[in-house]
N, C-alpha and C positions, 0 to 999 in steps of 0.2 A: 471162673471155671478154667480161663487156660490163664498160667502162670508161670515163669521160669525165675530161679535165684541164681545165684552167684556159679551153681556150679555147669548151668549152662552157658547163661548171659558170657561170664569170664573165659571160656573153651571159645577160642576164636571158629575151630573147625566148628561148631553148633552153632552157637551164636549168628554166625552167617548164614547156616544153612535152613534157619529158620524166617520165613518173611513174613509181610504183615500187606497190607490192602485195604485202603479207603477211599467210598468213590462218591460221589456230587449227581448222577439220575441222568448227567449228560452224554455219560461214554465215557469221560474226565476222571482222573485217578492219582493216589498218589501213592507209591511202595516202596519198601523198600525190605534190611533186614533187620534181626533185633540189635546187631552189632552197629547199626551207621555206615557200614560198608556197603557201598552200589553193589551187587556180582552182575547187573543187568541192564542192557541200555534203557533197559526199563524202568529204572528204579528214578524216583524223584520226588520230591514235596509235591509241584505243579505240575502234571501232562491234563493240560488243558484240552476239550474238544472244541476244535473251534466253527465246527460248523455239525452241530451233534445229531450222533452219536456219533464223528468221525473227523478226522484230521486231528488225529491226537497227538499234539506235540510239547515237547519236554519246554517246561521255561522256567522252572526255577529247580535246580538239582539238589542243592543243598546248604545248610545253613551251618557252618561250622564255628561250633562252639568253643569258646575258653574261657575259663573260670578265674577271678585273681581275689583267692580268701587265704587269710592266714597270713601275709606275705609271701606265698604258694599260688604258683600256676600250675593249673587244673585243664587239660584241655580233652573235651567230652567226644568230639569228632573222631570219625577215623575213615581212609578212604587207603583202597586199594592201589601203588599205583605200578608203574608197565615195567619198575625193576621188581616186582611181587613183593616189596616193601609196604609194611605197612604205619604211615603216616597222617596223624599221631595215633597213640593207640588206646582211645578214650575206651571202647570196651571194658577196661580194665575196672572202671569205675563203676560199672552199673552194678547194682544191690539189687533189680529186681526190676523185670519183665513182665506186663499182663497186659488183659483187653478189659475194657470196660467198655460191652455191646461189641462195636466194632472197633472201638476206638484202642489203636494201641498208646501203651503209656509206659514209659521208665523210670526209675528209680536212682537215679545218681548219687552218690556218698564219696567224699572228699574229707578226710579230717572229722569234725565234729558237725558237720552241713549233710543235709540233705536233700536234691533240687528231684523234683519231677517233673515231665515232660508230657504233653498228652499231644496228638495230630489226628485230626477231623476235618471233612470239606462240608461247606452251606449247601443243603440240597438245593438242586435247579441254581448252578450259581458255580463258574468255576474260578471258586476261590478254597484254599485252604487257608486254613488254621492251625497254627501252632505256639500253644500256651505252656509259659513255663511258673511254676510254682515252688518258691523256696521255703519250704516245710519247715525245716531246723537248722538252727546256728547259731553261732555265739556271737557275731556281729555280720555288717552288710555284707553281700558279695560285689563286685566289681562284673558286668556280664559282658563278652567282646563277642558279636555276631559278625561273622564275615557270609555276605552272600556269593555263593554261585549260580550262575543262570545260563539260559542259552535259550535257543527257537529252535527245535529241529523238530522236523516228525519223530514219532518214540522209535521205528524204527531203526533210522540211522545215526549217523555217528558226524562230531562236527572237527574240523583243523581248525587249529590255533590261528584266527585273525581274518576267516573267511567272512563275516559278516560286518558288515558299518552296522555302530550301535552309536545310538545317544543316549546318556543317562544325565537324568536331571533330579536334582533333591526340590521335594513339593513337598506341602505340610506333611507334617508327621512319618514322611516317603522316602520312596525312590521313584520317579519313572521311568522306564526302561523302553526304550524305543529300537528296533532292531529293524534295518531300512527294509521299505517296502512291506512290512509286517505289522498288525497290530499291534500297538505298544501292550503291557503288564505295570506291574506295580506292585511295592512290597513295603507295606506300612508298619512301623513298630513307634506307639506313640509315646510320648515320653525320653527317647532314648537321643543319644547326638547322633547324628548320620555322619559319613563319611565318604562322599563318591572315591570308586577306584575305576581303574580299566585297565586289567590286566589277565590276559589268558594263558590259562596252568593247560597244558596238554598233554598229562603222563599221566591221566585215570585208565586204570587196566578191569576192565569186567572178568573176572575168572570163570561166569559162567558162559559169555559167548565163544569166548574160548573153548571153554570143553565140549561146548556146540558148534565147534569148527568154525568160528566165523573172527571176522575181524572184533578185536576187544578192544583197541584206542578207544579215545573221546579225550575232548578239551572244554572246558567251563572258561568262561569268562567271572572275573570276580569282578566284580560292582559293586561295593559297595559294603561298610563296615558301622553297626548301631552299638553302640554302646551305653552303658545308662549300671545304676546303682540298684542293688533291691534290697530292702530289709527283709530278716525273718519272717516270716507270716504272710510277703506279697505277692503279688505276682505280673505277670503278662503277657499279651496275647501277640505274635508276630502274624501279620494277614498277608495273604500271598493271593494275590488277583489278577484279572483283567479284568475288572471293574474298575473307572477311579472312586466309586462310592460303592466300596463293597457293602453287603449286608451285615450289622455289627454281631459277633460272636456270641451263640449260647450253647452251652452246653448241647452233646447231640443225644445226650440219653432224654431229653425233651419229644426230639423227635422221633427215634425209638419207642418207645414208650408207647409214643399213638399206634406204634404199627403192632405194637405186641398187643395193646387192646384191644383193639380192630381184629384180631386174627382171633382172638378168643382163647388165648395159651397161656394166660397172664400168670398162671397156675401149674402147667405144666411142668417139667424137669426141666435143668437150665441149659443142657444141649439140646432141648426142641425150640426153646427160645434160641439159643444162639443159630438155629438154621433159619426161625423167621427173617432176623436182621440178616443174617448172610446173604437168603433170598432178596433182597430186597437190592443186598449192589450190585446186583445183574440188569434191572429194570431202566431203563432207560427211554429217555426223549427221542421220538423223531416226527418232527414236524414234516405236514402235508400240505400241499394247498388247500384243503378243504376243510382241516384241521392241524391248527400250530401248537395242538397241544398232543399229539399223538403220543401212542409209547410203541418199544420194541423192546428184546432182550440180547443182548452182550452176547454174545458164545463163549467167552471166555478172557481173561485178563492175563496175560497182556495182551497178548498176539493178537486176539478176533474182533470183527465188529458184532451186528449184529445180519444172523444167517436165517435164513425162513427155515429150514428145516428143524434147526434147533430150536428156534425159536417156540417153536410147534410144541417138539419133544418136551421142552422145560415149565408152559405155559400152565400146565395144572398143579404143577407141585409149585413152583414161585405166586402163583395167585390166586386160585383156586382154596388151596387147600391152607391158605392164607386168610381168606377169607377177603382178596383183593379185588371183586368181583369187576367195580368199575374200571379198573387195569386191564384185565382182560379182557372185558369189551373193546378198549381202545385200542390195544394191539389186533383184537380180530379186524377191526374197521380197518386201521390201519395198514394191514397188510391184504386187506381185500384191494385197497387201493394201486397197489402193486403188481397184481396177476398178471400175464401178457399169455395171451395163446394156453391158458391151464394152465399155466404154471405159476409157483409164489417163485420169488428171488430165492436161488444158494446162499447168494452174499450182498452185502453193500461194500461196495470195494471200504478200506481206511483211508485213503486220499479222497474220496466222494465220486463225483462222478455217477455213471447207470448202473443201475442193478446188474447182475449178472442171473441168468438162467439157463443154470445146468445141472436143474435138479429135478428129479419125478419122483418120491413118495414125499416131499415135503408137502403137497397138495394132498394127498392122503391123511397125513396128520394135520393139516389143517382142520379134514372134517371131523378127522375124531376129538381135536384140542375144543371145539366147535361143538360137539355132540358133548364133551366133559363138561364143558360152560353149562348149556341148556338144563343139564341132569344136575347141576348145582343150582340152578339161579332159576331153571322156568323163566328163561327170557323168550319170549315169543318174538318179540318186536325185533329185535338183531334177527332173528333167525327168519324173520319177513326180510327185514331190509337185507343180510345179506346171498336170499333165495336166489337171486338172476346171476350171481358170481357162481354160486354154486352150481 
């Protein structure tokens, strides 16, 4: 349903100004645009939650591609940098832009080759995915992945050589150790590794910029896979903090259950694409009383999750989804949280206490709360949560 060809993909002014978003249930994300160019500190493969649905921080920014077919170098990458230069200028090469569910996917053309690209993260699980598939050609390609990474909260911004990093090559890997921080990992099997360590510091955001704010940032490169692919093959690069991440399936698998579920399976293909949309708002927050809670996102990039909204969005993300046990969880959930009548404004994004400075978000509590009942006839929630009310 949504698709772009050559004559946007190749229009750098388009191409950039169009993004894309894929998220993992934890808060966890990964964005960018259809061109490969960041415009935002936001944009990355991995902004891992590391303590979810918050502390979202960037650790794997990008993987820059280059091609060697034909006796031709092909290079698919392209990144903004702080002389407004743009280096290299793989855009050039994409044939063709779309989503399959949520999954965005490109189309690269080089000579008589064809490679495609698709980026997806493992629900419950901050790991992405990123599979590449060489469609057509008249002999192997040669593939040179150069990683960039970094640990920073998504907000800010990092200088060249401010953190001690170890990176070590383990099966099929990289691990990546950033002192004092949880290590990551970036596994592409099959391929030869090659540790590096070296920080590029002249990536320029053009949109924090026209946001008045500082656009710097520096990547560390880590590390460079290489490997052969014939016609017809393909493979999958996993970008985790897992060292046994969960192995890749396709996510139109998981899709799939939520469009059945919701009962739309029939519906027009932009009411299904709002099921899947709704669904990368929904997110994990663990209680003590329950570790499997959920809440909702307020928004990507910037927000965590906020009671008010939360409220506001709760019958169109799962309700009207058909998500009923979701929405129990978040009611419990956020009855958990009340203090003096009030639900939580926000969950800060560094963690920490709730904040309360909000009063109709209790009000739409009890109407998100009376929307459930009038869907579902749940009496028992509505016993259990009587003494909050």
């Amino acid at each position: 349903m949504i698709a772009f060809d050559r004559s946007i993909c190749n229009q750098l002014s388009e191409a950039e100004s169009r993004e894309w978003l894929v998220t993992n249930g934890l808060g966890g994300y990964a964005a960018g645009t259809i061109s490969g160019i960041a415009t935002r500190r936001y944009h990355g493969l991995l902004i891992a939650a590391l303590n979810p649905p918050v502390e979202r921080t960037l650790l794997v920014a990008e993987l820059d591609e280059m091609i060697e077919y034909a006796d031709k170098i092909f290079e698919l990458s392209a990144s903004r940098l702080i002389d407004d230069s743009i280096v290299p200028e793989g855009y050039r090469y994409i044939e063709k832009f779309w989503l399959e569910g949520t999954t965005p996917c490109w189309c690269y053309a080089f000579e008589d080759a064809l490679l495609e690209k698709r980026i997806w993260m493992q629900p419950g699980e901050n790991t992405t995915y990123v599979r590449y598939d060489f469609i057509q050609g008249s002999e192997p390609i040669y593939l040179v992945l150069d990683a960039m990474v970094n640990h920073r909260d998504h907000h800010s911004r990092t200088r060249a050589g401010e953190f001690e990093v170890e990176i070590e090559v383990i099966d099929h890997g990289l691990h990546i150790h950033f002192k004092d921080q949880p290590p990551f990992y970036i596994f592409c099997e099959d391929a030869q590794i090659f540790p590096q360590f070296e920080w590029l510091p002249d990536y320029y955001y053009s949109l924090e910029a026209y946001r008045g704010l500082p656009a710097e940032d520096a990547h560390l490169f880590a590390g460079v896979f290489t490997l052969c692919l014939d016609p017809g093959s393909s493979l999958t690069v996993i970008l985790s903090t897992q060292r046994n991440p969960t192995p890749p399936e396709p996510h139109q698998i998981y899709e799939n259950k939520l469009l059945v579920q919701s009962g739309l399976t029939s519906a027009p293909d932009w009411i299904q694409q709002l099921v899947l949309a709704a669904d990368q708002f929904i997110v994990q927050r663990a209680t003590p009383p329950d570790s499997d809670g959920r809440s909702i996102i307020a928004g990507y990039p910037w927000f965590s999750d906020w009671g008010r909204d939360t409220m506001i969005a709760l019958p169109g993300l799962t309700l009207a989804t058909r998500r009923y046990e979701i929405a129990e969880k978040i009611l419990r959930t956020f009855a958990l949280h009340v203090s003096q009548g009030m639900l939580p404004n926000r969950f800060p994004d560094e963690g920490g206490q709730a904040e309360y400075n909000t009063v109709d978000a209790t009000l739409w509590y009890f109407e998100a709360l009376r929307a459930y009942h009038a869907a579902t006839g749940d009496d028992n929630l509505l016993r259990y949560l009587y003494p909050t009310l």
